[in-house]
PyMOL Python script that loads the backbone (N, CA, C, O; Angstrom):
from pymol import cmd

cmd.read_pdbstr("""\
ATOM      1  N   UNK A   1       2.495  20.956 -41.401  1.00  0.00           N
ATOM      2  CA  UNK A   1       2.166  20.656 -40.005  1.00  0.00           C
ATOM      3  C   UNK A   1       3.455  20.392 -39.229  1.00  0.00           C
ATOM      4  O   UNK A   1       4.265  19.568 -39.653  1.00  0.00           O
ATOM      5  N   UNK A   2       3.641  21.006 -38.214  1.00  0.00           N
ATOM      6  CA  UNK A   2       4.578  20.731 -36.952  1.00  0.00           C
ATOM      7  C   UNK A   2       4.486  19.681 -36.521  1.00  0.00           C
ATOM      8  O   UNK A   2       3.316  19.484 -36.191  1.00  0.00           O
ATOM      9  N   UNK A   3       5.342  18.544 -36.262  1.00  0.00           N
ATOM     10  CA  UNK A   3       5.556  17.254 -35.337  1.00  0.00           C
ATOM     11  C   UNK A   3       6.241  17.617 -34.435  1.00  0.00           C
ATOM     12  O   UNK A   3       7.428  17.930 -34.521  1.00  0.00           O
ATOM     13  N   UNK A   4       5.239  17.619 -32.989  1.00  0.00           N
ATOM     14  CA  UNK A   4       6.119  18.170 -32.028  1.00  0.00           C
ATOM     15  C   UNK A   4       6.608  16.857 -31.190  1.00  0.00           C
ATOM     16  O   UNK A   4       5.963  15.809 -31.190  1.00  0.00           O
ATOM     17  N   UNK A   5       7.960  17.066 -30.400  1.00  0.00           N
ATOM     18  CA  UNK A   5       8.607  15.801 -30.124  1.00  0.00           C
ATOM     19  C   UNK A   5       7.227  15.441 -28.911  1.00  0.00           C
ATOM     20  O   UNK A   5       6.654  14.352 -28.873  1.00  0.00           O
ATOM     21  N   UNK A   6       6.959  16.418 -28.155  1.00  0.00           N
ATOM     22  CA  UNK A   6       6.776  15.464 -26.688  1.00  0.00           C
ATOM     23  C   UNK A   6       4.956  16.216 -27.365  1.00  0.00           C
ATOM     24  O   UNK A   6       4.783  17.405 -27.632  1.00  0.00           O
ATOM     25  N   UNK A   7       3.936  15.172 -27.479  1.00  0.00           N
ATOM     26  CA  UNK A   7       3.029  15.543 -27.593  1.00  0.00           C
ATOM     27  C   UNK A   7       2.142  15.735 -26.274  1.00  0.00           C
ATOM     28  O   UNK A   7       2.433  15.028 -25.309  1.00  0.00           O
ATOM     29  N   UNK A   8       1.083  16.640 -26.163  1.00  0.00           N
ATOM     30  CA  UNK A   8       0.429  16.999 -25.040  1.00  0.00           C
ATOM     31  C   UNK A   8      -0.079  15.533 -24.217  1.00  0.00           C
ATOM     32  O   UNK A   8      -0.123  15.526 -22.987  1.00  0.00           O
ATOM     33  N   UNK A   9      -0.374  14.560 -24.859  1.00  0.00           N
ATOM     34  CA  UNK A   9      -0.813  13.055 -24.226  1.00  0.00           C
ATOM     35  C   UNK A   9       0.257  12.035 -24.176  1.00  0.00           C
ATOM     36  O   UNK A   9       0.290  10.855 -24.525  1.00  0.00           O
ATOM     37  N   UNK A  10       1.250  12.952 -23.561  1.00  0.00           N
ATOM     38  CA  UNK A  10       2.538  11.437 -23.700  1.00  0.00           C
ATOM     39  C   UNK A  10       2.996  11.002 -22.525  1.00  0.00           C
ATOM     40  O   UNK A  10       3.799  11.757 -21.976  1.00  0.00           O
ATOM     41  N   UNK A  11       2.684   9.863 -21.893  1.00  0.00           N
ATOM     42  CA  UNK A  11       2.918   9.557 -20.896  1.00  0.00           C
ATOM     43  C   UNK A  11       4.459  10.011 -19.849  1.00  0.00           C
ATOM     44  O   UNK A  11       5.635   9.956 -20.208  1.00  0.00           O
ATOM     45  N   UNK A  12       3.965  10.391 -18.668  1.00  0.00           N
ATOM     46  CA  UNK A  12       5.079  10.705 -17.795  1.00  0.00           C
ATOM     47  C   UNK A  12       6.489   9.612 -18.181  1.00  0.00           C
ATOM     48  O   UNK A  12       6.605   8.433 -18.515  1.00  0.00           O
ATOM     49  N   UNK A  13       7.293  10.603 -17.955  1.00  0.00           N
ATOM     50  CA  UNK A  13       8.821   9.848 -17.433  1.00  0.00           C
ATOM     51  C   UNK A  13       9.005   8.984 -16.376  1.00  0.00           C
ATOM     52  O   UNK A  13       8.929   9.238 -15.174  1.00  0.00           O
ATOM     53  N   UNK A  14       9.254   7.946 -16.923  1.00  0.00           N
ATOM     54  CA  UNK A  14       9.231   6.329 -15.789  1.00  0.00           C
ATOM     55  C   UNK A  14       9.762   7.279 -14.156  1.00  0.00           C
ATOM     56  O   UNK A  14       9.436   7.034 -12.995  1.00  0.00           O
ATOM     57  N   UNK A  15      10.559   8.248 -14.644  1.00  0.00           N
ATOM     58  CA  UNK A  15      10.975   7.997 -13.034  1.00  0.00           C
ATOM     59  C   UNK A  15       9.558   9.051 -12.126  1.00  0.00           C
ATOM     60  O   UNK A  15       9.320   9.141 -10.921  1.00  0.00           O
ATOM     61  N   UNK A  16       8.968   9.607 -13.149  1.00  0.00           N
ATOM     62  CA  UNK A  16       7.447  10.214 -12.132  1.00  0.00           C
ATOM     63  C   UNK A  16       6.770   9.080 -11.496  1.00  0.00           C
ATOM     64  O   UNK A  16       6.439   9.047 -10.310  1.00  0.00           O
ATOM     65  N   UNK A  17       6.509   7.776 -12.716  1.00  0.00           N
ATOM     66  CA  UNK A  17       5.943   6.880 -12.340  1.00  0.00           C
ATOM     67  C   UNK A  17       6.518   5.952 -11.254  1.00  0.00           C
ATOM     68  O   UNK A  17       5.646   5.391 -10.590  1.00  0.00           O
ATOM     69  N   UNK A  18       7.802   5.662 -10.922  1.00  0.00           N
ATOM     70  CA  UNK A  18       8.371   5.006 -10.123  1.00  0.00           C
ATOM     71  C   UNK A  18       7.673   5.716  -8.985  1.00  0.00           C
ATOM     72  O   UNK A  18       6.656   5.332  -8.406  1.00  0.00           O
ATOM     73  N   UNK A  19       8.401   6.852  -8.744  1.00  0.00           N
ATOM     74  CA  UNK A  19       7.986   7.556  -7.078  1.00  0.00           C
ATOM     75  C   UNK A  19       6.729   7.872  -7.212  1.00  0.00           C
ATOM     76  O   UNK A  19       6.370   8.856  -6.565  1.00  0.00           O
ATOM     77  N   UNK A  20       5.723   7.191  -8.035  1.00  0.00           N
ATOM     78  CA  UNK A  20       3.989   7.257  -7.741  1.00  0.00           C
ATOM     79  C   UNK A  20       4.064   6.109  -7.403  1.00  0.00           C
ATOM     80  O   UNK A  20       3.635   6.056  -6.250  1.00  0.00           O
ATOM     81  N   UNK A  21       4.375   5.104  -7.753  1.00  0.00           N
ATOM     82  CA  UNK A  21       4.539   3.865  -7.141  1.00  0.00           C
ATOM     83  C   UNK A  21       5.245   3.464  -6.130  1.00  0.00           C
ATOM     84  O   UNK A  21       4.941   2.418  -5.556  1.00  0.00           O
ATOM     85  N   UNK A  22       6.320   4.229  -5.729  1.00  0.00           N
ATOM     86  CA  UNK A  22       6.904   4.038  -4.257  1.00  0.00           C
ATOM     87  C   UNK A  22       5.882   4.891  -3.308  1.00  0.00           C
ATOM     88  O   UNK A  22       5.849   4.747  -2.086  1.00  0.00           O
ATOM     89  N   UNK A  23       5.278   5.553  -3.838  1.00  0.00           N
ATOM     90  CA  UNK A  23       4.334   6.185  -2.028  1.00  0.00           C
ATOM     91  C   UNK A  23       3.454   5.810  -2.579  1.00  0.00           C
ATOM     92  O   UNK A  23       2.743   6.813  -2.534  1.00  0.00           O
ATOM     93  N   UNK A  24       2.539   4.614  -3.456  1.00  0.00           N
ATOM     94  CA  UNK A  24       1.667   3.950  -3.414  1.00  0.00           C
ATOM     95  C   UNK A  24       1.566   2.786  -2.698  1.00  0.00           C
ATOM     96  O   UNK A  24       0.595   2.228  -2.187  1.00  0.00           O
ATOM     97  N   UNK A  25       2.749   2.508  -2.745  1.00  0.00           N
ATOM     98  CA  UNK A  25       3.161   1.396  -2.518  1.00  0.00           C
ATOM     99  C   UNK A  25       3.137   1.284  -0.760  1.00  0.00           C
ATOM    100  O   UNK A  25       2.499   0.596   0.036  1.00  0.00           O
ATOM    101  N   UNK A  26       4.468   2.627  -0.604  1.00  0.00           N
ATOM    102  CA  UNK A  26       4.118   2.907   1.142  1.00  0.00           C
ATOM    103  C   UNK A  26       3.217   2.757   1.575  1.00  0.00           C
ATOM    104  O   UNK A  26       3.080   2.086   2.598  1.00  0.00           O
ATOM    105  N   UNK A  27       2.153   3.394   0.881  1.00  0.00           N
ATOM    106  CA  UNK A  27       0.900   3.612   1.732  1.00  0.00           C
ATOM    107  C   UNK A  27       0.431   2.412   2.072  1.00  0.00           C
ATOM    108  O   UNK A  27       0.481   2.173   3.279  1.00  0.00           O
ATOM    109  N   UNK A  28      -0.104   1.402   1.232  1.00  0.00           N
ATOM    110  CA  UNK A  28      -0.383   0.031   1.275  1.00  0.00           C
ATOM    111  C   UNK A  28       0.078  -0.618   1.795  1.00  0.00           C
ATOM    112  O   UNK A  28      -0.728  -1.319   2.407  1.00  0.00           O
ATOM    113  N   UNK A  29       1.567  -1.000   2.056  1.00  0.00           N
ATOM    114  CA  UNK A  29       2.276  -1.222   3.114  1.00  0.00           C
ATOM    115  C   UNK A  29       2.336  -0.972   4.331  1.00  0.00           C
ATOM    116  O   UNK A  29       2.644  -1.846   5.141  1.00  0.00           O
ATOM    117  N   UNK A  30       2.047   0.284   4.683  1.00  0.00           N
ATOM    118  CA  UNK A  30       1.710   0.641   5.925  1.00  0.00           C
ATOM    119  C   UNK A  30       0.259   0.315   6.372  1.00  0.00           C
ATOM    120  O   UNK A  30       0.006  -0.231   7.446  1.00  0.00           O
ATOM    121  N   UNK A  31      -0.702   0.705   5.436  1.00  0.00           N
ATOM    122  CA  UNK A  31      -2.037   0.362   5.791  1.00  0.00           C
ATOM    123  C   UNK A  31      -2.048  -1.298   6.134  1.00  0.00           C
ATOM    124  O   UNK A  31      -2.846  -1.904   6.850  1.00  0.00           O
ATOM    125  N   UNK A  32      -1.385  -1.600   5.700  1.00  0.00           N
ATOM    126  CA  UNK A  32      -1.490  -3.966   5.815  1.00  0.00           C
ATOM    127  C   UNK A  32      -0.901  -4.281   6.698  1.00  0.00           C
ATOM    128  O   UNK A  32      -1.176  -5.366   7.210  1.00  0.00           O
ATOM    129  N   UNK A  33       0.303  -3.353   7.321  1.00  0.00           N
ATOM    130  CA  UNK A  33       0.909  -3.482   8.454  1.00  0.00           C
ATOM    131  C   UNK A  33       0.202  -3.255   9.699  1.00  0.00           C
ATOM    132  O   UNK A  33       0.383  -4.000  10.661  1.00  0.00           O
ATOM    133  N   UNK A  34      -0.746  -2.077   9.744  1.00  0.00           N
ATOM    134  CA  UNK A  34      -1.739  -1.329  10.244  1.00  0.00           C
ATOM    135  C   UNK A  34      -2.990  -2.364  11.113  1.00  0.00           C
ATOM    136  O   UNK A  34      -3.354  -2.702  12.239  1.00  0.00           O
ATOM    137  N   UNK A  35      -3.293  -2.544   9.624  1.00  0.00           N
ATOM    138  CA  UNK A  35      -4.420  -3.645   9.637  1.00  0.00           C
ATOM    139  C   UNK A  35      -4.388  -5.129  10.528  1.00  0.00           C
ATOM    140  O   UNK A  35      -5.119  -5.737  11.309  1.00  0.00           O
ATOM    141  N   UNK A  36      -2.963  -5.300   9.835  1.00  0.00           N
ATOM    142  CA  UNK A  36      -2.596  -6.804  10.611  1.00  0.00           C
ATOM    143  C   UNK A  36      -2.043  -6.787  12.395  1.00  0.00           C
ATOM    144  O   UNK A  36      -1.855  -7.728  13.165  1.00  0.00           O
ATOM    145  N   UNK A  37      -1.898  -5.254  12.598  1.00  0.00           N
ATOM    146  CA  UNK A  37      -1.188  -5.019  13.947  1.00  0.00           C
ATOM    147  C   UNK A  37      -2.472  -5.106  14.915  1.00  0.00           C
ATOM    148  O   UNK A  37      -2.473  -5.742  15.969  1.00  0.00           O
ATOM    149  N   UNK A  38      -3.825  -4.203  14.289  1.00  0.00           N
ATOM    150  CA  UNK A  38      -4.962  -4.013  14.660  1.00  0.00           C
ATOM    151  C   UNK A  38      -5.548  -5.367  15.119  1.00  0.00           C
ATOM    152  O   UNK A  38      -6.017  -5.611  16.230  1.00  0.00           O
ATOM    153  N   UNK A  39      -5.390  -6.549  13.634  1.00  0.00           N
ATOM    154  CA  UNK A  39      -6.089  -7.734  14.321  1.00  0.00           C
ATOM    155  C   UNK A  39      -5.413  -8.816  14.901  1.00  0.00           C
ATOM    156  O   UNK A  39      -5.947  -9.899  15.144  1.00  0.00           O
ATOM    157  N   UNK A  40      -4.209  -8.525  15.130  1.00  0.00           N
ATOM    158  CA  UNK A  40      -3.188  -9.609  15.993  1.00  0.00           C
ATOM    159  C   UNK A  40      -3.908  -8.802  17.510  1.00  0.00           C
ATOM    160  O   UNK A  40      -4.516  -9.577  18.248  1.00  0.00           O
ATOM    161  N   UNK A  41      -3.854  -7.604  17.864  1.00  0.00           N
ATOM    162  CA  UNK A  41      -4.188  -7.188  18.871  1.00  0.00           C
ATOM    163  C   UNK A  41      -5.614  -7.933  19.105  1.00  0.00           C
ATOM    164  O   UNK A  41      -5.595  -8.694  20.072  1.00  0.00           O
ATOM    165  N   UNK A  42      -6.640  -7.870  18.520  1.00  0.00           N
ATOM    166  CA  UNK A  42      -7.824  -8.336  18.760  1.00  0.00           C
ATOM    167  C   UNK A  42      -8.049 -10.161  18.923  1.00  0.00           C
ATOM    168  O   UNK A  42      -9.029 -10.749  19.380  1.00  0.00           O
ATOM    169  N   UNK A  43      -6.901 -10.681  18.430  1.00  0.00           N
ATOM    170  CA  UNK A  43      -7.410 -11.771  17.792  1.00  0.00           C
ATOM    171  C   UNK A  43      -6.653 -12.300  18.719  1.00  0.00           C
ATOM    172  O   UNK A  43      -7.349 -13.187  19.212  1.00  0.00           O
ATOM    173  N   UNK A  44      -5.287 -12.273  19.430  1.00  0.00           N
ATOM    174  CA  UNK A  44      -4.336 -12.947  20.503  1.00  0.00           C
ATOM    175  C   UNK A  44      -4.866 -12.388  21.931  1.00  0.00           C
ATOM    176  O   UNK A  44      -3.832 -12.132  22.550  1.00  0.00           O
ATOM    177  N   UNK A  45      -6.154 -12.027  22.881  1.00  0.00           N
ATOM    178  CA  UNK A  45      -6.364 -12.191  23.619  1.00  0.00           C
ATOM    179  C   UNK A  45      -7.593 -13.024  23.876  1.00  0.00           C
ATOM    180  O   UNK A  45      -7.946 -13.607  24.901  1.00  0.00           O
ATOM    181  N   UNK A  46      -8.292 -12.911  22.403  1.00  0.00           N
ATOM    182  CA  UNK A  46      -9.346 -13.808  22.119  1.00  0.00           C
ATOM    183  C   UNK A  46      -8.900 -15.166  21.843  1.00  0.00           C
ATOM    184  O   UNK A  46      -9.661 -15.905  22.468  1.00  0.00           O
ATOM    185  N   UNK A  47      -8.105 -15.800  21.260  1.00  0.00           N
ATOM    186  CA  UNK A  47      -7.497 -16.915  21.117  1.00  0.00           C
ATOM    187  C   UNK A  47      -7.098 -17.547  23.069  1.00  0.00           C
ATOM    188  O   UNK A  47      -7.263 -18.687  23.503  1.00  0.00           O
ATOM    189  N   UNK A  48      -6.591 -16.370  23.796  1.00  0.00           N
ATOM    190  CA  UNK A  48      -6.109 -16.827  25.033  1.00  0.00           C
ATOM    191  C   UNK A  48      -7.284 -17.029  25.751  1.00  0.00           C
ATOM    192  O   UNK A  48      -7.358 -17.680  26.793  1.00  0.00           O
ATOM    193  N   UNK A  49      -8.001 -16.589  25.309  1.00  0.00           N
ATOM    194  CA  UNK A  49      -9.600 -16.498  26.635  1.00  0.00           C
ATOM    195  C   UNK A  49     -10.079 -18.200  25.806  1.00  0.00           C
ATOM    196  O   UNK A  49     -10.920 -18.810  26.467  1.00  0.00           O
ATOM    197  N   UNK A  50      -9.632 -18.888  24.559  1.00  0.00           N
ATOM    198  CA  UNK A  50     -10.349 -19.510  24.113  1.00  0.00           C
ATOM    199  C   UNK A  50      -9.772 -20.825  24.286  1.00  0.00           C
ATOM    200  O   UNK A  50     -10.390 -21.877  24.446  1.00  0.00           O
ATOM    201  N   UNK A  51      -8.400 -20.637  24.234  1.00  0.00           N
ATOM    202  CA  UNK A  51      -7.641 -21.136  24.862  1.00  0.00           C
ATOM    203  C   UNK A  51      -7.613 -22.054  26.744  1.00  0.00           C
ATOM    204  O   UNK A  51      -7.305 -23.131  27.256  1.00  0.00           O
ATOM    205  N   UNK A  52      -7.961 -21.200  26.979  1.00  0.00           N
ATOM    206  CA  UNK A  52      -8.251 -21.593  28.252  1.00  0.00           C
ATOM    207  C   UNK A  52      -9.401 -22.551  28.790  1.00  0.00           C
ATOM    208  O   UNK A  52     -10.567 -22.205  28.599  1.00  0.00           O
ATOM    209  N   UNK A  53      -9.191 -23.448  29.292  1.00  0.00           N
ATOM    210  CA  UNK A  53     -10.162 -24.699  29.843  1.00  0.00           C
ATOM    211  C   UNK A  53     -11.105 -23.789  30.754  1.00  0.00           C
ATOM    212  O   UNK A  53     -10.638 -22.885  31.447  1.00  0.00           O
ATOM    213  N   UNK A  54     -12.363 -24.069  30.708  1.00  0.00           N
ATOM    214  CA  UNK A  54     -13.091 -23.201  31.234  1.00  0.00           C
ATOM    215  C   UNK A  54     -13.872 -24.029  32.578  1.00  0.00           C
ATOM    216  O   UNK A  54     -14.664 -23.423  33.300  1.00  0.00           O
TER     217      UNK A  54
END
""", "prot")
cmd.dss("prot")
cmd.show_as("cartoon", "prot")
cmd.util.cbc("prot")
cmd.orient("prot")
């Protein structure tokens, strides 16, 4: 029997996995940035209307 070095189920080379994890990472980052830009917008004119003595 042949022992072949790199068998068909052998996990990627760290550096595939790094840059799957750097634009995983982006993405998530951007999406939380996204997210949090979305509800500062919503949430700081509502705070000012609440803010205010009525």
């Amino acid at each position: 029997m042949v022992t072949r070095r790199n068998p068909p189920h052998a996990p990627p080379p760290a550096g595939d996995i790094l840059l799957l994890w750097k634009g995983i990472r982006g993405r998530i980052l951007e999406f939380v940035s996204d997210f949090v830009l979305r509800i500062s917008y919503f949430l700081f004119p509502a705070s000012l209307v609440l803010a205010m003595p009525v």
